[in-house]
C-alpha positions in Angstrom: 0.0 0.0 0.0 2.9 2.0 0.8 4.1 2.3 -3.0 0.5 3.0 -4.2 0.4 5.7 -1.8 3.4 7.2 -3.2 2.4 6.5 -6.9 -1.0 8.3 -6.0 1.5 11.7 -5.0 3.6 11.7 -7.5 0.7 11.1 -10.1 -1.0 14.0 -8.4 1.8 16.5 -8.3 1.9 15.5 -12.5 -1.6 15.4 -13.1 -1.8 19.1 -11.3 1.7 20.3 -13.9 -0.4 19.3 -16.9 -3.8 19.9 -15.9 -2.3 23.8 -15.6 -0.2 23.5 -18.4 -2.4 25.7 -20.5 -0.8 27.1 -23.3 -3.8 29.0 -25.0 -4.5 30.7 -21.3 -1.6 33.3 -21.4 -2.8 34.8 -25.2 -6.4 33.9 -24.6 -8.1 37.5 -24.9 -6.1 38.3 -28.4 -7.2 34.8 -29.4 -11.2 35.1 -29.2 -10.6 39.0 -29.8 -9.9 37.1 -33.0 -13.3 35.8 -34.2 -14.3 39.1 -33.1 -15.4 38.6 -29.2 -15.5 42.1 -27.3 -14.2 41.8 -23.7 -17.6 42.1 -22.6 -18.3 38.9 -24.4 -15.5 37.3 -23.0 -16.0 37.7 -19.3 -19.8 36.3 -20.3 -18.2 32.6 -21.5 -16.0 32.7 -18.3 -19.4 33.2 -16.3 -20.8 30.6 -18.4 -17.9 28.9 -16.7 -18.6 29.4 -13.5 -22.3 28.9 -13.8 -21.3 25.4 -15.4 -18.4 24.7 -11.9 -21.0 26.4 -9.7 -23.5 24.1 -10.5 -21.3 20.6 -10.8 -19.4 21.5 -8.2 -20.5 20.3 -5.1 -22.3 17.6 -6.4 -19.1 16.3 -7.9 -17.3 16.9 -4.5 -20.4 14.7 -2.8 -19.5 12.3 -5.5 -16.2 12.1 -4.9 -16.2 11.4 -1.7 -18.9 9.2 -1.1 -18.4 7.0 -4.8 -14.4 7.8 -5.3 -12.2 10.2 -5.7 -10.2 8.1 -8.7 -13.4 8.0 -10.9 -14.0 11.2 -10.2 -10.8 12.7 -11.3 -11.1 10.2 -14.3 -14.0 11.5 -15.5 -13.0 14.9 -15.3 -9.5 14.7 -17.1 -11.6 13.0 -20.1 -14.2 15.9 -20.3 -11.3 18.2 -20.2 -9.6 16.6 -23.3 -12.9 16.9 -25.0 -13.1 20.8 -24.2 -9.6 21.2 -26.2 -10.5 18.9 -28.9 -13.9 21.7 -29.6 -11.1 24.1 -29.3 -9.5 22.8 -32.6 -13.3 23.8 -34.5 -14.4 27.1 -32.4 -15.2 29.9 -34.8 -17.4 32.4 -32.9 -18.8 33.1 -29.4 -21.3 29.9 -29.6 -18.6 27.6 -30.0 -16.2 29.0 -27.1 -19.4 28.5 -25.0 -19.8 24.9 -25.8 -15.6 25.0 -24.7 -16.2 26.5 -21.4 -18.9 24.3 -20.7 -16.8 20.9 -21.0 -14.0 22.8 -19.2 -16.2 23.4 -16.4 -17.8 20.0 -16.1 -14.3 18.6 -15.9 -12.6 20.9 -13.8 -15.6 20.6 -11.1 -15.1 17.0 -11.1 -11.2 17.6 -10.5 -11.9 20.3 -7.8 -11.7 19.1 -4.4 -11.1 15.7 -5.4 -7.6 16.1 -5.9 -6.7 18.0 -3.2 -8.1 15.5 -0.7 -7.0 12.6 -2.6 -3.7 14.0 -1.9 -4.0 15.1 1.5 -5.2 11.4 2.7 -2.2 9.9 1.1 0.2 12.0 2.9 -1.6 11.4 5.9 -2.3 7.5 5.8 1.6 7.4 4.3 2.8 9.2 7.5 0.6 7.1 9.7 2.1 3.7 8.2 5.8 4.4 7.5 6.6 7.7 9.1 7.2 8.9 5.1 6.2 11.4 3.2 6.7 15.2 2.9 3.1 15.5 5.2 0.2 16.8 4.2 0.8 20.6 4.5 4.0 20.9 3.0 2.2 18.4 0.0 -0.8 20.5 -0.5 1.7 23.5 -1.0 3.9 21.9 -3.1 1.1 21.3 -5.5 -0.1 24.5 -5.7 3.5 25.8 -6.3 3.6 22.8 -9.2 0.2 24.2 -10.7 1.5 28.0 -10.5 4.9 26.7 -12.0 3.5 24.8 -15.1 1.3 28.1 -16.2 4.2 30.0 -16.2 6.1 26.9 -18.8 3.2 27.3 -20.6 3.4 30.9 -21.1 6.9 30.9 -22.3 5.7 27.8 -24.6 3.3 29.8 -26.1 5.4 32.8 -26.9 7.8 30.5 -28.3 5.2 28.6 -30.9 4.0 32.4 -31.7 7.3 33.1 -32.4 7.8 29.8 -35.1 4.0 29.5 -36.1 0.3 30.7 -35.3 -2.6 30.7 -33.2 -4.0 27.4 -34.9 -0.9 25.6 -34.3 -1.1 26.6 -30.4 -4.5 25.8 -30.2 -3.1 22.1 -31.9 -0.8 21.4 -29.4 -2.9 22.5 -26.6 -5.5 19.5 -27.5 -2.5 17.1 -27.6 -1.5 17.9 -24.2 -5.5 17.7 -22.9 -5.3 14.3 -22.9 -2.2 13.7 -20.7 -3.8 13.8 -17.0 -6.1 11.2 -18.0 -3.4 8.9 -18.9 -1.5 9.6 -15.7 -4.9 9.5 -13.9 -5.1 5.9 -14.6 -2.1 4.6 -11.9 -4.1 6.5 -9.4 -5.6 4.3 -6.8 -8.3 5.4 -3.7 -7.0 5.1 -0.2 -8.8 3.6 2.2 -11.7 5.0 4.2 -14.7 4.1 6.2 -18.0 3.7 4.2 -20.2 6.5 4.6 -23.5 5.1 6.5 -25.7 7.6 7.5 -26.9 8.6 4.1 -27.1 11.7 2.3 -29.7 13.8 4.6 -27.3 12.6 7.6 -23.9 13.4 5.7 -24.9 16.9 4.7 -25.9 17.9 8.2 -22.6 17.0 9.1 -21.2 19.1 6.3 -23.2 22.0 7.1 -22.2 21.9 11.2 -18.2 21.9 10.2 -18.7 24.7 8.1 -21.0 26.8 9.9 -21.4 25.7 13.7 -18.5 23.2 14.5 -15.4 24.8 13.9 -15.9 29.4 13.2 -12.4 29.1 11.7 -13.5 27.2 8.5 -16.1 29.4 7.9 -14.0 32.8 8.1 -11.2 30.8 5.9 -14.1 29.7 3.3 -15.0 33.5 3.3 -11.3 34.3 2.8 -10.8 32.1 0.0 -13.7 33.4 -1.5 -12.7 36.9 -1.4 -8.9 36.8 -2.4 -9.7 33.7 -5.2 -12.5 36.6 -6.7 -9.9 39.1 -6.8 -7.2 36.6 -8.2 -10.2 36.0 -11.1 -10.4 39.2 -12.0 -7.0 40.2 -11.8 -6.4 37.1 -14.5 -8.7 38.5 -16.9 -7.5 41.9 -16.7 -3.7 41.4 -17.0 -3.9 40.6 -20.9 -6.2 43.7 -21.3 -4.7 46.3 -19.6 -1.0 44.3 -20.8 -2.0 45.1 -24.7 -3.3 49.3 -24.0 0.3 49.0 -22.5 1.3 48.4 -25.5 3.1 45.1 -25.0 3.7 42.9 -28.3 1.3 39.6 -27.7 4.5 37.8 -28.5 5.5 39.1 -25.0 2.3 38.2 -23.2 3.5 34.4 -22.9 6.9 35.5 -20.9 4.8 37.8 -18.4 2.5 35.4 -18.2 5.5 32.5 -17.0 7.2 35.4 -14.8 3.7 36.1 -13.3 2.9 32.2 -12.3 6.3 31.5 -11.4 5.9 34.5 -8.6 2.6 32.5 -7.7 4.7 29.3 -7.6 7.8 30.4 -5.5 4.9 32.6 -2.6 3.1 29.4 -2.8 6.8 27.2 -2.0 7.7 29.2 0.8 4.6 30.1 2.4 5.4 28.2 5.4 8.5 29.5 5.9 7.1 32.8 5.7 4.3 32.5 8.0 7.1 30.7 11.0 9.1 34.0 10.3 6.0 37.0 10.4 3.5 35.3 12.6 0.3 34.3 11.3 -1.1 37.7 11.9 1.7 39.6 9.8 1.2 37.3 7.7 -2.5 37.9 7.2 -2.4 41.5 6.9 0.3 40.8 4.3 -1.3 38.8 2.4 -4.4 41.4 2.4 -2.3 44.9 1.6 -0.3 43.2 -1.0 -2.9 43.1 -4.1 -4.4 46.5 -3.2 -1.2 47.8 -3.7 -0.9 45.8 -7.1 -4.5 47.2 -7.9 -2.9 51.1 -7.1 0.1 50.8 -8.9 -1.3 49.8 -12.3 -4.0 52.0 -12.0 -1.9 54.9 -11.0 1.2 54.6 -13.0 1.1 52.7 -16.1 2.9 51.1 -19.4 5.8 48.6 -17.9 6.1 50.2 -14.0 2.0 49.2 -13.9 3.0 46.1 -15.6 5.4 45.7 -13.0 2.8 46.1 -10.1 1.2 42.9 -10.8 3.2 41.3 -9.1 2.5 42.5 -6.1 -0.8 40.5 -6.8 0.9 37.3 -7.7 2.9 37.0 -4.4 -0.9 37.3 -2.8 -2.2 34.7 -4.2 0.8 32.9 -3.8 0.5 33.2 -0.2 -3.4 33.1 0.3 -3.6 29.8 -1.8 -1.4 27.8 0.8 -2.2 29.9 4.1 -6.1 29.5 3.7 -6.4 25.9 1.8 -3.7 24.5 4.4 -5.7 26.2 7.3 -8.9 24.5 5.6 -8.1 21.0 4.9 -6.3 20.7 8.5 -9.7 21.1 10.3 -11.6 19.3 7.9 -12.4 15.6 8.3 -11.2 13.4 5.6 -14.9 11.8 5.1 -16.0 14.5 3.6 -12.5 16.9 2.5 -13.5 16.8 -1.3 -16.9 18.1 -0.6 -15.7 20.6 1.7 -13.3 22.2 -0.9 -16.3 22.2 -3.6 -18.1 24.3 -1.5 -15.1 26.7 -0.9 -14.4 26.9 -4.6 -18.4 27.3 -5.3 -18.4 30.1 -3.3 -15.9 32.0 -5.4 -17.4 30.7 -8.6 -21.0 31.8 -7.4 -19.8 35.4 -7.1 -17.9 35.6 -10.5 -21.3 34.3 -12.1 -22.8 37.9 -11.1 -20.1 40.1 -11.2 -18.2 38.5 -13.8 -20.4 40.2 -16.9 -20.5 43.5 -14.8 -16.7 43.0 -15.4 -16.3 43.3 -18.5 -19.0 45.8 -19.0 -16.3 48.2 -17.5 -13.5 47.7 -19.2 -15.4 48.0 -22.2 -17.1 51.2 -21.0 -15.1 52.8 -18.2 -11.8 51.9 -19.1 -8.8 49.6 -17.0 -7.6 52.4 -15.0 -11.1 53.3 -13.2 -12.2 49.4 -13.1 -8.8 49.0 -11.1 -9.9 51.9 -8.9 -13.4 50.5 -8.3 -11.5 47.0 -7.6 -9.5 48.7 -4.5 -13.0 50.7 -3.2 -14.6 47.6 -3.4 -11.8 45.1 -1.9 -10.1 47.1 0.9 -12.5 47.2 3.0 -13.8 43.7 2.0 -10.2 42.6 3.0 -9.9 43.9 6.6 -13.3 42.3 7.4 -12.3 39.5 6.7 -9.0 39.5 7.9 -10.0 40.7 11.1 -12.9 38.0 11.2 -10.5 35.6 10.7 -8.1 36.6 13.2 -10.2 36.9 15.7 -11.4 33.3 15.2 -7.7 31.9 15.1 -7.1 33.7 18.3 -10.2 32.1 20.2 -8.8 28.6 19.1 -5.7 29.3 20.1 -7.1 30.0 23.4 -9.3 27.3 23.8 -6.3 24.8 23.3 -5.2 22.7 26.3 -2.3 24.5 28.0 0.6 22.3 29.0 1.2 22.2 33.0 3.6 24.6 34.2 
């Protein structure tokens, strides 16, 4: 069981590389700006999107952990492949639909799934040998591997702009969709008690962790949701606000790889960072940093705005491990998958609505003010929460047994 374990992590870790190994991602907006899409009409397929994960998503985490986690992930990595092989015949704002649709019935199938599939192998790994890296330092290392293969695919796809076209990226990029399923196959599902109590009895347990049980997974759920709608928006505004710049497209793929490399090393270190602030330095960091970002590239401009943006990719760099460690650590295993569908439905659920509105500004008001409206909006949305949170952290750090003096 031991090697299967280990198989399962390693298959993980390459399943996460490839399933972000998107190389149509960094010049998406030019690309459908191609067959004439306005921005406008490009937030609306990504709230398509998110309707599509919104509404698949915690079903598919239910599924996942009460039929399999393996299956699930399966199933997901197939429908993904499909949504790059409708890439190869898109030709208008119908078609790209139709793509975001399969992208979203596979990716809230993945969701959740993998991340606890993951977690209870480094956990039952450590409880049998005393291996493993441990579940923490596991979970971050795959989001620092996810963050790290965007940014290959962005220089990737600068380079095949460089030597061909758009329909030659779009070619290789439903070659490569089919790659997690194959490495999908040598996972296997570690072992867990059988669910008894049916589903009436399983979701009231669901809903007393998250609400009742434990205050501190329902102020990080909160947390996620707010930095993970920012992180969305920020992603579909780079390439804008990168081409009034005036940056080449041929350039886009290289920030892009910079940008999700500075994702991938804040997501490495993370730990390290939090044992040297102090989990409350550490919070407010994580909260001032993409306000800044937002400031900067409203405020300044051409390269030095360009330049801001990181200040948004260390954030999310940061937020991704502090808040989905902080998550998964209180969550029973029974029901981890579904716990992280609900987290990531709360984020999609708020880009379904505001997504649209989105793009309606940057059509109509411009980059600059929809930055400005971002910060407005997200300051003070960020010290609620963080001071929520903290407060929270605090009262369960007080309520801990206190060793005898």
């Amino acid at each position: 069981m031991e090697r299967s374990l280990r198989v399962n992590i390693v298959a993980i870790y390459l399943m996460g590389f490839f399933h972000s190994f998107m190389v149509v991602i960094p010049v998406f907006v030019p690309l459908v700006q191609g067959y004439g899409l306005s921005m406008a009409q490009v937030l609306q397929t990504q709230a398509l999107f998110a309707l599509t994960v919104a509404v698949f998503e915690v079903p598919s985490g239910y599924i996942a952990d009460v039929w399999g986690r393996r299956r699930a992930i399966l199933a997901g990595s197939a429908l993904n492949g499909v949504g790059f092989l409708w890439l190869l015949w898109a030709d208008g704002f119908v078609d790209f639909l139709v793509y975001e649709i399969f992208l979203g019935l596979g990716i809230s199938l993945i969701s959740g799934a993998d991340l606890a599939l993951l977690y209870d192998s480094e956990t039952q790994l450590e409880a049998e040998s005393g291996g493993g890296a441990g579940a923490s330092k596991s979970l971050s290392r795959l989001i620092s591997i996810e963050a790290g293969a965007s940014g290959v695919a962005g220089i990737c796809a600068s380079l095949l702009l460089l030597f061909a076209d758009m329909a030659t990226l779009v070619k290789f990029q439903a070659v490569c969709g089919f790659v997690p399923l194959l490495l999908g196959l040598s996972l296997v599902e570690t072992p867990r008690p059988v669910l008894s109590q049916g589903h009436a009895g399983n979701a009231r347990v669901i809903l007393r962790t998250l609400v009742l049980d434990k205050p501190v997974v329902l102020w990080t759920a909160l947390a996620i949701a707010a930095f993970g709608l920012l992180a969305l928006y920020a992603f579909w505004i780079y390439q804008k606000y990168w081409e009034l710049a005036g940056v080449p497209v041929s350039l886009f793929g290289y920030i892009w790889a910079v940008f999700a490399l500075t994702v991938s090393v804040a997501a490495r270190y993370a730990g390290a960072i939090e044992t040297w602030l102090g989990w409350r330095r550490m919070l407010w960091l994580t909260a001032a940093l993409p306000v800044i970002g937002l400031l900067g590239m409203a405020l300044a401009g051409g390269w030095v705005g360009v330049m801001f943006g990181f200040a948004i990719q260390l954030s999310r760099g940061l937020s991704l491990t502090l808040f989905y460690e902080a998550l998964n650590r209180r969550v029973d295993g029974d029901f981890r998958a579904t716990m992280n569908s609900l987290v990531s439905l709360g984020v999609r659920s708020l880009f379904i609505v505001t997504g649209p509105l989105l793009g309606w500004a940057l059509d109509r008001i411009g980059v600059a003010s929809t930055l400005l409206v971002l910060v407005a909006v997200f300051a003070p949305l960020f010290v609620l929460v963080i001071l929520g949170l903290g407060l929270r952290i605090r009262r369960e750090v007080e309520a801990l047994p206190q060793p005898a003096l």
